[in-house]
N, C-alpha and C positions, 0 to 999 in steps of 0.2 A: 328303530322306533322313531315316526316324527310326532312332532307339537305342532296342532293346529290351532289358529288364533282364527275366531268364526266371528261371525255379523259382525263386522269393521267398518268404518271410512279408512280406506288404506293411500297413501302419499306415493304415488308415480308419477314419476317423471314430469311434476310441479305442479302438480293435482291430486285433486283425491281422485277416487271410485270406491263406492261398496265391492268389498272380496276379503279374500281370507293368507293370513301369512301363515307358510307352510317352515318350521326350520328341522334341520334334521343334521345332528353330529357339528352344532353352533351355526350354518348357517344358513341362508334364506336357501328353501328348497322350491322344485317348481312344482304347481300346482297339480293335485293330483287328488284321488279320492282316497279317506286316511282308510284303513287297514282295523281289525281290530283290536288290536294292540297299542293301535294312536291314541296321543293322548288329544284331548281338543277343549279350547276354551274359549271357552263363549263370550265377548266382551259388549255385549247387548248395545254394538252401535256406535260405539267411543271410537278415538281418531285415533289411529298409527301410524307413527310419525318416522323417519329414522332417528337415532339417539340423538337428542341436543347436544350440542358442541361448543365449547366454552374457550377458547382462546388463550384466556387470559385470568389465570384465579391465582392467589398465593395461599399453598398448604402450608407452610411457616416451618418444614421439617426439611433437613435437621436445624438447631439451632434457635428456635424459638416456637416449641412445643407446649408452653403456655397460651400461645395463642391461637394454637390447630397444627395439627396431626394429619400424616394421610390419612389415617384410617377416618377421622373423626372430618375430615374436609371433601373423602371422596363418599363417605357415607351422605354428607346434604348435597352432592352433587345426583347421587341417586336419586335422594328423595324429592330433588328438582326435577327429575328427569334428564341428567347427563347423563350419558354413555362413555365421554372423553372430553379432558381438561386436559390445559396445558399450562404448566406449571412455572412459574416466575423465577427468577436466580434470587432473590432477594432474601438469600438462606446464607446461616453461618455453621461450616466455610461457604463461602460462596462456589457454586459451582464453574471455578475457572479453568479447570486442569482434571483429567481423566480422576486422579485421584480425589478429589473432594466430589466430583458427581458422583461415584462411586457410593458417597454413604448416601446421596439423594435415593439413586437408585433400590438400594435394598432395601430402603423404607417403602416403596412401591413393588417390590416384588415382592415384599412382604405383608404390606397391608391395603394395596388399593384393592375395593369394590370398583372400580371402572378404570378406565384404563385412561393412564399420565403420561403425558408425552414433556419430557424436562426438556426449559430452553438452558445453551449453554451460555455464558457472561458473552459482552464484547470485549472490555478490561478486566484485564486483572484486578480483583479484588472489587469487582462489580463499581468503580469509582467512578466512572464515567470520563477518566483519564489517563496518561501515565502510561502502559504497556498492555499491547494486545491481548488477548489469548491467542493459542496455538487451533487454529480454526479446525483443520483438521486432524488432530487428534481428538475433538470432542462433538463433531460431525456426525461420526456412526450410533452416538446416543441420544442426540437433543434434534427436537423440533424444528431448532433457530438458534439467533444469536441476539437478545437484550438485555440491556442495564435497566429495566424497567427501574420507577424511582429516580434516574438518573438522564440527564441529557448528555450524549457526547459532546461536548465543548466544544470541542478541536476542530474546525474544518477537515484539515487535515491528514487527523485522523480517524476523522468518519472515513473520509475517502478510500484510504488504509481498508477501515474496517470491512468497507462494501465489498472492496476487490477482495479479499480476502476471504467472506461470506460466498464470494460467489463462487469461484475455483473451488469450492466444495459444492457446491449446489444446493445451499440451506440462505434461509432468508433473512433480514436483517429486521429483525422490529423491534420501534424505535419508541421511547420516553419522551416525547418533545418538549423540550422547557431550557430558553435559556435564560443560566442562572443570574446575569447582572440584571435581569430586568425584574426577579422578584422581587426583591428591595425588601424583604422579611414578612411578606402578602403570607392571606391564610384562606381568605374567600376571594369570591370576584370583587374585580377593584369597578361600581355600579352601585346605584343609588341607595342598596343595604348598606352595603358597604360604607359610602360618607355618612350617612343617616346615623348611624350604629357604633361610629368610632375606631371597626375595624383597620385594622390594614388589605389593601387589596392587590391580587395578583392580574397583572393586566393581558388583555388576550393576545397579545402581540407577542410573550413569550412562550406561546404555544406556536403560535401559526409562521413567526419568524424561522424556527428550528425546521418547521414544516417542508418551509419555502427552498432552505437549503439543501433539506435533505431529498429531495425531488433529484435538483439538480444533480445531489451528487449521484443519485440511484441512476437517472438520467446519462450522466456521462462514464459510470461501469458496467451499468447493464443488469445492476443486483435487483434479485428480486427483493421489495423493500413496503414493508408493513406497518401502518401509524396505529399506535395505540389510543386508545380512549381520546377520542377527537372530539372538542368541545364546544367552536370557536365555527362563526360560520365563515371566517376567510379563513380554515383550512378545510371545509368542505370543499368550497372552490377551488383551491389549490389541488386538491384530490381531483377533481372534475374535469380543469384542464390539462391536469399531467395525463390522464387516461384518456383523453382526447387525442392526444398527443404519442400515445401507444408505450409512456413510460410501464413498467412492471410495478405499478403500484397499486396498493390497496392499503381500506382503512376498517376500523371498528370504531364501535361509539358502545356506550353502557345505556342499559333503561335508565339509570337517574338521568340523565343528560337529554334524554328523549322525553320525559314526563314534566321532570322537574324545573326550573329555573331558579334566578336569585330572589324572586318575587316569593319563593316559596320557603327561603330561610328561617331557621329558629336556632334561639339562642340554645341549641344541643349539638351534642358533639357528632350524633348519627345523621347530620346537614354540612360534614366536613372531609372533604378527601381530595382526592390532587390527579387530574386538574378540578378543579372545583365547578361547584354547578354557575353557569353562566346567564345570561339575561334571556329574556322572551324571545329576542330577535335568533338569538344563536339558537336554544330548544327547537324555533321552528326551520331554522336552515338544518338543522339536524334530521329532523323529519321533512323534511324536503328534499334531502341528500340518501336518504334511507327510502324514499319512493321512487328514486330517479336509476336508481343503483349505484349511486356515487358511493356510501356506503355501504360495503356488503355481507360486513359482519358484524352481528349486536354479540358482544362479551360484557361480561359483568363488572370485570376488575374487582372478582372477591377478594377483600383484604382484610382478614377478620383480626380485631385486639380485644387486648382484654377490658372487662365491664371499668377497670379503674381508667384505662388508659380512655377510657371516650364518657369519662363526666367532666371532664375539665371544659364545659363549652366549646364555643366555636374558637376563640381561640386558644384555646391550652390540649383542647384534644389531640388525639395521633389521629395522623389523614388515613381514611378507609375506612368503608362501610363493607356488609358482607353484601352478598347477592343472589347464589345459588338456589335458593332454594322458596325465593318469590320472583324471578324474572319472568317466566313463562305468563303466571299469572298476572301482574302488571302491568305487562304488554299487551296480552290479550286485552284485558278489561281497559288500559287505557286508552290502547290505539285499535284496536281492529273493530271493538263493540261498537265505539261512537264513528263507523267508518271511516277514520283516519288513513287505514293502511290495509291490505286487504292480508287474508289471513295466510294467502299463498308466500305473498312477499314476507310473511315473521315468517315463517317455517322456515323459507330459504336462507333467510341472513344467521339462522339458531344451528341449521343442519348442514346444506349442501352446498353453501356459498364455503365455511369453516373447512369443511373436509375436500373442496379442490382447492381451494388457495393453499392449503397446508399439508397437501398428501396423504390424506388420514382414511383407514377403512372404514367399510361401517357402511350399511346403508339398507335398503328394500328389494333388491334386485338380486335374481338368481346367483348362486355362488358369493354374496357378499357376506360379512361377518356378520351372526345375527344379533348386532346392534339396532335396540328400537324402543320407543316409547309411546306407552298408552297413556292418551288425553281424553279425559272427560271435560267437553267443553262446556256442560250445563253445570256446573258442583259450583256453588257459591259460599263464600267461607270468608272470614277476617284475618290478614296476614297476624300473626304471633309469634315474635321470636324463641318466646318460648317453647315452641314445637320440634324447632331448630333441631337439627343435629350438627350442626357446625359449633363450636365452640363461641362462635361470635353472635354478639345478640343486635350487635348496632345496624340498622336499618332504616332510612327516610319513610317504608312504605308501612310502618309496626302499625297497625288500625285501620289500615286501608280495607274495604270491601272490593271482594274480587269474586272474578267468574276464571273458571280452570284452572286445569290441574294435572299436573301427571300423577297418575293411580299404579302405574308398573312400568317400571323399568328393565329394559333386557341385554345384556351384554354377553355377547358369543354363546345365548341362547339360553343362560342364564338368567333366570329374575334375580337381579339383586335388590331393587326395591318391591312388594307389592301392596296398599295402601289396605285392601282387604286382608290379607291373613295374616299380615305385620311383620312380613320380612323386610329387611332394612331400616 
């Protein structure tokens, strides 16, 4: 028996067309006339995407399950429309040794709705210093290899780390921040910031770590991945290393794309790390995200709990959640007012994530029937309350938005559908 998905805009090969997705036994089958016994659904017109792809989220399991759960972090990855996330080390134990990924794992073969791709540590004990992990023996489980939270300090032993990333053939993505130049910052160091009495974290401890870490990617050849780039001299930096034919690439978050420090408030859901930065960087960000210097928007979901984010901007815990208003944000912010065209969000959400990262999933005969239905007309007010994440903290909570994913589907599967309330 196949499922047919009828009156579509269907996503090929970096376009739509009106057609229909055929999947049969999880995954995309080729077009054919259904049978009596097909099932077919009608989606009166809405866009079919393949599964959103998210980089970079923290499920907080095992170890700090107060804050989100697989189940309860791949559930609002659904109801964003992810299909696949890739999951943070920033868990106790941390996953630095076959045996502590181990409990990550079961938690994911136990409870994901979409499918978790775990990165392994680069230190031990996720420190950002001190001793390696054993690269290859946590290889054949994990994504990558980050300290997210953490910079590697060390020249040295980045160097270390990259060769050693690479001789397995998994990628190094990196936390960029080095630490003498925080100086105890919480927001960008920019005119909120003296205005306001804060302390501020200056851009030059994002894009400095940047600068080296090219280099070192540069001189071993590792493939080498920047997380949440905020800063427009590490767009540049990004720019000319791929100019240059380094193996690099980067992601930036929609807060970082919409928001800037012009748009701060004394709440703690206007605080996470690296922090939102000035007008100028927002628009090299979207300048870097049209040119494809950018070529993947990740969220950096980092959901806490409602006490940990009333302490304002400064006493709050850094991170905000994301999963589960990105699509919408983006649309409405950047494609609506022709910012970005709608081709390029797709790509940076979907198929830019899944080559850079080896990940199945897609539209195309034979691929896993990972995919997502967008109603681009549905207009609605972000509410964390709707949330199925645990976490409610949010810069976009009141925002008015256009789109939406309405069904989500993995290996053929709906695990979310907005109509009959599964998920």
């Amino acid at each position: 028996m196949k499922t047919f998905y009828t009156h579509a805009h269907v996503w090929r090969d970096g376009h739509f067309e009106s057609g229909t997705v055929v999947v049969e036994n999880g995954r995309i089958a080729a077009p054919c006339t259904p049978a009596p016994a097909d099932v077919c659904v009608d989606l009166g017109g809405r866009w079919v995407v393949p599964g959103l792809v998210d980089v970079h989220v923290h499920l907080r399991e095992p170890g700090f399950t107060h804050k989100e759960t697989i189940a309860s972090g791949t559930a609002a990855a659904a109801h964003g429309g992810y299909t696949a996330v890739c999951a943070m080390p920033n868990l106790n134990p941390a996953p630095d040794a076959p045996e502590t990924l181990a409990l990550e794992l079961d938690a994911i073969r136990r409870d994901a709705a979409v499918r978790v791709y775990p990165y392994g540590c680069i230190t031990v004990g996720q420190r950002g210093a001190g001793e390696l992990v054993d690269f290859a023996a946590l290889a054949p489980d994990v994504i990558g290899f980050s300290d997210d939270g953490r910079g590697v300090q060390a020249d040295e032993l980045m160097e270390r780390a990259m060769r050693g990333a690479a001789a397995v053939g998994k990628p190094i993505v990196a936390h960029c921040e080095v630490d003498e130049l925080l100086r105890g910052g919480y927001i960008h160091d920019g005119a909120y910031c003296r205005t306001h009495g804060h302390r501020g974290i200056c851009s030059e401890s994002e894009w400095r770590q940047v600068e080296r870490d090219i280099a070192l990617a540069e001189k071993t050849d590792c493939q080498y991945h920047v997380c949440h780039v905020s800063t427009a001299e590490s767009v540049e930096l990004v720019r000319r290393a791929k100019a240059r034919g380094v193996r690099v690439s980067c992601e930036t978050a929609p807060h970082y794309l919409l928001l800037c420090d012009e748009d701060l408030q004394e709440d703690g859901r206007f605080k996470m790390n690296p922090p939102l930065r000035s007008r100028t960087d927002r628009d090299a960000l979207r300048e870097g995200l049209c040119d494809g210097t950018i070529e993947v928007i990740a969220t950096d979901h980092a959901p806490h709990t409602a006490e940990e984010k009333s302490r304002g901007l400064a006493g709050s815990a850094m991170g905000i959640v994301g999963l589960e208003c990105a699509f919408p944000v983006l649309y409405t912010g950047l494609v609506v007012p022709g910012l970005l065209p709608l081709e390029r969000l797709i790509t940076a959400m979907t198929d830019n994530p899944r080559r850079i990262f080896w990940l199945e999933g897609g539209l195309h005969v034979g691929d896993a029937a990972d995919f997502t239905v967008l109603d681009l007309d549905d207009e609605y007010v972000i509410d964390p309350v709707t949330f199925r994440s645990k976490g409610r903290a949010t810069p976009f909570a009141g925002w008015r938005v256009q789109g939406r994913a309405v069904r989500t589907v993995v290996g053929g599967c709906t695990v979310y559908d907005a109509t009959t309330g599964i998920g």
